[in-house]
N, CA, C and O atoms as CSV, one atom per row, in Angstrom:
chain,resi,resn,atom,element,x,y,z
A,1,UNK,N,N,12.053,-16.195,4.460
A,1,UNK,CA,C,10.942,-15.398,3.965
A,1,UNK,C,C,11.128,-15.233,2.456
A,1,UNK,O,O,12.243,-14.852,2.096
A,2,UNK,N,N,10.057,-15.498,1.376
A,2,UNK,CA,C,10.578,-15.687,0.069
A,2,UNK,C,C,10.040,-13.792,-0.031
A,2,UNK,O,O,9.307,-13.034,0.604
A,3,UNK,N,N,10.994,-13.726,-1.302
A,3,UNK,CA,C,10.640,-12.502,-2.138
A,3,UNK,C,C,10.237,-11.549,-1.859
A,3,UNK,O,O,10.618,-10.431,-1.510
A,4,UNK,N,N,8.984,-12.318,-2.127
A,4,UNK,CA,C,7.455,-11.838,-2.899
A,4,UNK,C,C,6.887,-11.078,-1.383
A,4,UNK,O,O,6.394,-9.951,-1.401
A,5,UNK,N,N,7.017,-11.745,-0.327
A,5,UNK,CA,C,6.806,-11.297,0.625
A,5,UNK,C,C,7.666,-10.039,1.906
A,5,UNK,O,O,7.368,-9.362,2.891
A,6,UNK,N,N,8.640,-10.302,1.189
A,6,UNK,CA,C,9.988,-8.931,1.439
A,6,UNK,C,C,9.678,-7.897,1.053
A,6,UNK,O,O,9.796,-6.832,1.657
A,7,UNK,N,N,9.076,-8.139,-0.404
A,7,UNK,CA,C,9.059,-6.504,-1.075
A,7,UNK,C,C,7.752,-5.851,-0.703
A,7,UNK,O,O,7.573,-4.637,-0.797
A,8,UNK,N,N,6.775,-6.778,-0.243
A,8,UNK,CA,C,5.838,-6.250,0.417
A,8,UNK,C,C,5.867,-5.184,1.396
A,8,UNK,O,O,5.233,-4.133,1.313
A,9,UNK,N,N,6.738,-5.568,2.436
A,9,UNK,CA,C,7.539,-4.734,3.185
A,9,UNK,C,C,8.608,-4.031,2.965
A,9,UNK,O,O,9.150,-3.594,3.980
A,10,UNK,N,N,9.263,-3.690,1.599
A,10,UNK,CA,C,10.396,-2.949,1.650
A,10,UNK,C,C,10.690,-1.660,2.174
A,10,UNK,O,O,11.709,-1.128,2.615
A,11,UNK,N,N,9.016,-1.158,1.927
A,11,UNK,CA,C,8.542,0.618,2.272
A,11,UNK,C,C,9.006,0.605,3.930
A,11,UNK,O,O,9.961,1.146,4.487
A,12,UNK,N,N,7.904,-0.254,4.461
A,12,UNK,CA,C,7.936,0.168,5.977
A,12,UNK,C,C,9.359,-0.522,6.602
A,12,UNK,O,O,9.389,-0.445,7.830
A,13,UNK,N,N,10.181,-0.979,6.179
A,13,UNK,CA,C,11.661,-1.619,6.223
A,13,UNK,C,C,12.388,-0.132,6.052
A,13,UNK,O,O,12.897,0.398,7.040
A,14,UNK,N,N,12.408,0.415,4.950
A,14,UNK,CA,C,12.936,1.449,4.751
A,14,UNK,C,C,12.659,2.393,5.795
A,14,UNK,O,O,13.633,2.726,6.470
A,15,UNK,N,N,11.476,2.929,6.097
A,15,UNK,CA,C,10.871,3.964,6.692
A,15,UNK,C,C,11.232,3.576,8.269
A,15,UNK,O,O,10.790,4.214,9.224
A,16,UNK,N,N,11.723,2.931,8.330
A,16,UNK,CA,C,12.245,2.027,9.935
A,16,UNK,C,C,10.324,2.072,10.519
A,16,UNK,O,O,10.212,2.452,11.684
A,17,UNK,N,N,9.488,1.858,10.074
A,17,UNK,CA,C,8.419,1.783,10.657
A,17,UNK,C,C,8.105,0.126,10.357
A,17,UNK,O,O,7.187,-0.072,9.562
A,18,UNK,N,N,8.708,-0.940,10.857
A,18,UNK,CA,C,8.373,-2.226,11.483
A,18,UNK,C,C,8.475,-2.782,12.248
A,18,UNK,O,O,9.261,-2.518,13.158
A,19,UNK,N,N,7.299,-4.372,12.199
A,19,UNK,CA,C,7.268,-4.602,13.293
A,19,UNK,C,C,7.364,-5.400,13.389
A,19,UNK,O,O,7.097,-6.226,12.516
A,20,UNK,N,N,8.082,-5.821,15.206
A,20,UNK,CA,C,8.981,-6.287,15.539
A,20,UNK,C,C,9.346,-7.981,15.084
A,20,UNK,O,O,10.377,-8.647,14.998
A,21,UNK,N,N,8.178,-8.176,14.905
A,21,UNK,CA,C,7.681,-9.901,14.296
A,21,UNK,C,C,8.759,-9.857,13.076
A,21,UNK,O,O,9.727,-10.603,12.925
A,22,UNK,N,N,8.374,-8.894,12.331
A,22,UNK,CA,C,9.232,-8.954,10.623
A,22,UNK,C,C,10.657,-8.308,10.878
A,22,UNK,O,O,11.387,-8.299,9.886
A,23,UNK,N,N,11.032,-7.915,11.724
A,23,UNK,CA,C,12.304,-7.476,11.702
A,23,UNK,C,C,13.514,-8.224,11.169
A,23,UNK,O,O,13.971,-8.136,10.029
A,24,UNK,N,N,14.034,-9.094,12.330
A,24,UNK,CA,C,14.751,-10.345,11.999
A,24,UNK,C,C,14.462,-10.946,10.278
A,24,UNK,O,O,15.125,-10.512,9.337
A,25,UNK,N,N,13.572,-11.799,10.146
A,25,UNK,CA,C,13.369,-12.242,8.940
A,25,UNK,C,C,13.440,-11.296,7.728
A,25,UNK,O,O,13.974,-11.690,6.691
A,26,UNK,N,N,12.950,-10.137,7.821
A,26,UNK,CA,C,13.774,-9.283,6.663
A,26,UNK,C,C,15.080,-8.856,6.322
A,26,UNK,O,O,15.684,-8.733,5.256
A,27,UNK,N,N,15.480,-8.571,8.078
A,27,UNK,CA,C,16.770,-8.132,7.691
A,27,UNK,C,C,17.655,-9.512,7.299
A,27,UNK,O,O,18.773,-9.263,6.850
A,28,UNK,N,N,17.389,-10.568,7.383
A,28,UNK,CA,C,17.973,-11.850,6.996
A,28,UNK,C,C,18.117,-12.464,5.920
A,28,UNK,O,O,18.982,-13.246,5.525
A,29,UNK,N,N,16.710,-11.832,5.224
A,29,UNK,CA,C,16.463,-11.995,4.070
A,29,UNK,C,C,17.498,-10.845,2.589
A,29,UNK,O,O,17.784,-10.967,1.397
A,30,UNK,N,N,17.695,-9.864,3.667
A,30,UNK,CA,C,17.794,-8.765,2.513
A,30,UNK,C,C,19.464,-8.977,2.650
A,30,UNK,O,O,20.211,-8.457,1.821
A,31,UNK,N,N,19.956,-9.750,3.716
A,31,UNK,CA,C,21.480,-9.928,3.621
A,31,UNK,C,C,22.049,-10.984,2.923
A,31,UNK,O,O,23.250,-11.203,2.767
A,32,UNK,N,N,20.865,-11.786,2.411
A,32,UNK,CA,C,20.803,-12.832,1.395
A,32,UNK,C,C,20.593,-12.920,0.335
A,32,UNK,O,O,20.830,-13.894,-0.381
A,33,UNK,N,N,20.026,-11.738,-0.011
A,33,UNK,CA,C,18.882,-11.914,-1.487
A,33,UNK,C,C,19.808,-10.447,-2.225
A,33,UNK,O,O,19.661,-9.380,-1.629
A,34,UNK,N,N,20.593,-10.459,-3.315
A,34,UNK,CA,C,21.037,-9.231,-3.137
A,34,UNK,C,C,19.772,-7.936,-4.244
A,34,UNK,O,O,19.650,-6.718,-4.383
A,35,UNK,N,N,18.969,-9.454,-4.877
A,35,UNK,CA,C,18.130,-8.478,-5.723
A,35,UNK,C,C,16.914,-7.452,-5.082
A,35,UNK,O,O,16.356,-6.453,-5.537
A,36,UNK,N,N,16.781,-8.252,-3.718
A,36,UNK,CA,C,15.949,-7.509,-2.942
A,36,UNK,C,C,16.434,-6.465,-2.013
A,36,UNK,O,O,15.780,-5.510,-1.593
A,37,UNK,N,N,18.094,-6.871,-1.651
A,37,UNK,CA,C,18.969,-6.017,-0.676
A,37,UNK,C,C,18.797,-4.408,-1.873
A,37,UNK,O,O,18.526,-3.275,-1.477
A,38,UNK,N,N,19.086,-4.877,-3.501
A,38,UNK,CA,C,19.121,-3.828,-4.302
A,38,UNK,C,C,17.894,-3.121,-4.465
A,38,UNK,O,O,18.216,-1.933,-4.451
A,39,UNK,N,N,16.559,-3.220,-4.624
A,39,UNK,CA,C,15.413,-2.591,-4.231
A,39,UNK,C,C,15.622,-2.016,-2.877
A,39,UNK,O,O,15.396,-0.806,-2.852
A,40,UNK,N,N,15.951,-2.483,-1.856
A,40,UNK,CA,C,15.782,-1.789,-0.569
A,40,UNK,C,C,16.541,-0.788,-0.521
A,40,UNK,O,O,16.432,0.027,0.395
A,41,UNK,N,N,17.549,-0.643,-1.597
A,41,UNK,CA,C,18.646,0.587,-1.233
A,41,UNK,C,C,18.024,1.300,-2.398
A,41,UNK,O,O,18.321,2.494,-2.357
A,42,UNK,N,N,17.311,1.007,-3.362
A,42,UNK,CA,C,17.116,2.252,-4.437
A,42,UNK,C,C,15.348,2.685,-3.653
A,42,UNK,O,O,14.767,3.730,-3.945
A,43,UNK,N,N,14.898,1.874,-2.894
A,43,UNK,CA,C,13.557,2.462,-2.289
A,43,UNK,C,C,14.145,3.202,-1.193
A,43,UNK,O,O,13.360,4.060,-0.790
A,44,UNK,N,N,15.450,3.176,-0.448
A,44,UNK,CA,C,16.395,4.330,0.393
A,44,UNK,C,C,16.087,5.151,0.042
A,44,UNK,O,O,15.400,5.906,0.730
A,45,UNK,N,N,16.534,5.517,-1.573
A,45,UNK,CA,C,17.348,6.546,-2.016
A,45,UNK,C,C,16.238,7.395,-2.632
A,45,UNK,O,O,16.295,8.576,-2.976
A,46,UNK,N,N,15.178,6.509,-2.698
A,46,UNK,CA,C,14.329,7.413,-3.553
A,46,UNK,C,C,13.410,8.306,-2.262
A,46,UNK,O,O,13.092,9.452,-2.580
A,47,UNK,N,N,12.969,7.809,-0.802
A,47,UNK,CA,C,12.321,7.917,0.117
A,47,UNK,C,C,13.321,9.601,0.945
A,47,UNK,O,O,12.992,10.657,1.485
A,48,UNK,N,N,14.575,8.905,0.567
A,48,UNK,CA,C,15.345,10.056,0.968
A,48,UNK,C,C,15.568,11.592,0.433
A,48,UNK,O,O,15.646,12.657,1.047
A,49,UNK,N,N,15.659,11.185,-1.332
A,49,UNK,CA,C,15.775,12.053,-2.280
A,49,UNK,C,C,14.079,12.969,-2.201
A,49,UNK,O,O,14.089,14.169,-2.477
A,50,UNK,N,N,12.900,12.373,-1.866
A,50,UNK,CA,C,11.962,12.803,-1.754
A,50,UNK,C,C,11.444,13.706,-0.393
A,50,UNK,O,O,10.589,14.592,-0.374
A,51,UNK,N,N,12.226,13.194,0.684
A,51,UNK,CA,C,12.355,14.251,1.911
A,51,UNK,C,C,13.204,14.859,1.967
A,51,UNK,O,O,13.260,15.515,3.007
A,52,UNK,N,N,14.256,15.038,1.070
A,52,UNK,CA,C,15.012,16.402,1.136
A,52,UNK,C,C,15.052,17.330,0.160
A,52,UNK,O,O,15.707,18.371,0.231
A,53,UNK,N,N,14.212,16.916,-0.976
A,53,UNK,CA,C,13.423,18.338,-2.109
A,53,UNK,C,C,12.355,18.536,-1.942
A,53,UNK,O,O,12.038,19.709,-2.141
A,54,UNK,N,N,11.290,17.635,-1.530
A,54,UNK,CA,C,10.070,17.995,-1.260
A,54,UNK,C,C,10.045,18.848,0.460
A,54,UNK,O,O,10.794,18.514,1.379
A,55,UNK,N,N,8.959,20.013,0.545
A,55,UNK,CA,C,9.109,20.923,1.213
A,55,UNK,C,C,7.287,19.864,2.044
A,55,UNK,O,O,6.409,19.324,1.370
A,56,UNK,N,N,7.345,19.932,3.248
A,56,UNK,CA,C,5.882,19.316,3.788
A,56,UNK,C,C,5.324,21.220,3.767
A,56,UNK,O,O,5.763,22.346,4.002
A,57,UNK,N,N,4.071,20.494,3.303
A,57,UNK,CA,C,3.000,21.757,2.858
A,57,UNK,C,C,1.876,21.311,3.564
A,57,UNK,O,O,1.931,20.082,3.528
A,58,UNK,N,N,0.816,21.692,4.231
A,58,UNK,CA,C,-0.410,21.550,4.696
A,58,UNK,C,C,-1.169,21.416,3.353
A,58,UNK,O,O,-0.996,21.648,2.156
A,59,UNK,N,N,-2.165,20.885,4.249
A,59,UNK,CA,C,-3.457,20.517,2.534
A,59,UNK,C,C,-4.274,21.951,2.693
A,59,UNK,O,O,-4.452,22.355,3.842
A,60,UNK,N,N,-4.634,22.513,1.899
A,60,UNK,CA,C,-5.464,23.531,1.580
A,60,UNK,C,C,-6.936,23.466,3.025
A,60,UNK,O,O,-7.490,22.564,3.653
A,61,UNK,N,N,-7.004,24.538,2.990
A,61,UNK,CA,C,-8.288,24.552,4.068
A,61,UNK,C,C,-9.429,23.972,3.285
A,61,UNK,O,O,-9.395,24.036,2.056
A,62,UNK,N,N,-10.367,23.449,3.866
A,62,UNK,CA,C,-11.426,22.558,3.601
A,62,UNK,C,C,-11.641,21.203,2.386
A,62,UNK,O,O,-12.634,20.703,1.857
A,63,UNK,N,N,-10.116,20.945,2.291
A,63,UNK,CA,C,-9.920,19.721,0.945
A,63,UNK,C,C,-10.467,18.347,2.657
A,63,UNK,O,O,-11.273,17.459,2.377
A,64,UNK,N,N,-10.208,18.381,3.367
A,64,UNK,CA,C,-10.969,16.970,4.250
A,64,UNK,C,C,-12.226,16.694,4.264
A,64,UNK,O,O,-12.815,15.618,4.369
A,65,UNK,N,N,-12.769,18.276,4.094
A,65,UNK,CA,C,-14.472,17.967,4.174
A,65,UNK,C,C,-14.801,17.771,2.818
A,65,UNK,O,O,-15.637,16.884,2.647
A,66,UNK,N,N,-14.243,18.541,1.440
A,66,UNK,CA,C,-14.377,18.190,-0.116
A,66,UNK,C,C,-14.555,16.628,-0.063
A,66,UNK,O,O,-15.627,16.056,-0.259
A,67,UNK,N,N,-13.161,15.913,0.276
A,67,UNK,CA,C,-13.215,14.716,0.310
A,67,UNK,C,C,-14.156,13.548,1.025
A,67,UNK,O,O,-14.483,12.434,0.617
A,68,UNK,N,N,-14.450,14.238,2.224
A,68,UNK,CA,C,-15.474,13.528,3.243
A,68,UNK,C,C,-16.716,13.287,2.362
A,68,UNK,O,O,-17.337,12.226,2.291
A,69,UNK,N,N,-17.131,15.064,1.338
A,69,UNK,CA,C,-18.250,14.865,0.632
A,69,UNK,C,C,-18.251,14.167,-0.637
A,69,UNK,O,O,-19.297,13.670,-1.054
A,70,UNK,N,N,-17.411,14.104,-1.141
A,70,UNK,CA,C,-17.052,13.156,-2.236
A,70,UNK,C,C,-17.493,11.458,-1.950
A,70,UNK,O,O,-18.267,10.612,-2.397
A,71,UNK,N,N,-16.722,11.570,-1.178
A,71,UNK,CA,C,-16.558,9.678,-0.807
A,71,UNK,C,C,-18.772,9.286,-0.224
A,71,UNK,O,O,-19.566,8.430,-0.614
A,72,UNK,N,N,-18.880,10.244,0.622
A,72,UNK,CA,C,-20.449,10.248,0.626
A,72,UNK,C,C,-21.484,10.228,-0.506
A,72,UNK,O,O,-22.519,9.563,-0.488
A,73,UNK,N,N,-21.142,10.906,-1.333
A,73,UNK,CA,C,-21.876,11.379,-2.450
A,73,UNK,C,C,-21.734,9.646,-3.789
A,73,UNK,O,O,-22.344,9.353,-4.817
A,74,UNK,N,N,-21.054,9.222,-3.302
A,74,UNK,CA,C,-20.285,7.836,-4.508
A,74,UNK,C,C,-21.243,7.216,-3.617
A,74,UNK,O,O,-21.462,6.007,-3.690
């Protein structure tokens, strides 16, 4: 699997949210490639560093329908 097409997936690689098709070939790839193995560990660190200072907050009451009317209104 070249590159270009690894880093496409580095997020959902990281996030263990892939699938099953790309599994193998990434992880094959990233035990090969160390410039991409090195993105996959600083997109770790940053995914990690971001769920353990950031606090999950709900969205404000009625920002879905703001937005619903927005995207209508364009």
């Amino acid at each position: 699997m070249p590159c270009n097409r690894v880093r496409r997936f580095v997020f959902l690689w990281v996030d263990r949210d892939r699938e099953d098709r790309l599994r193998d070939p990434v992880a094959r790839h990233l035990d090969e490639c160390p410039d991409c193995r090195e993105r996959a560990v600083a997109v770790e660190q940053m995914i990690l560093l971001v769920r353990t200072r950031c606090r999950r907050q709900c969205a404000p009451n009625g920002l879905g329908e703001r937005i619903r009317s927005l995207i209508e209104s364009e």
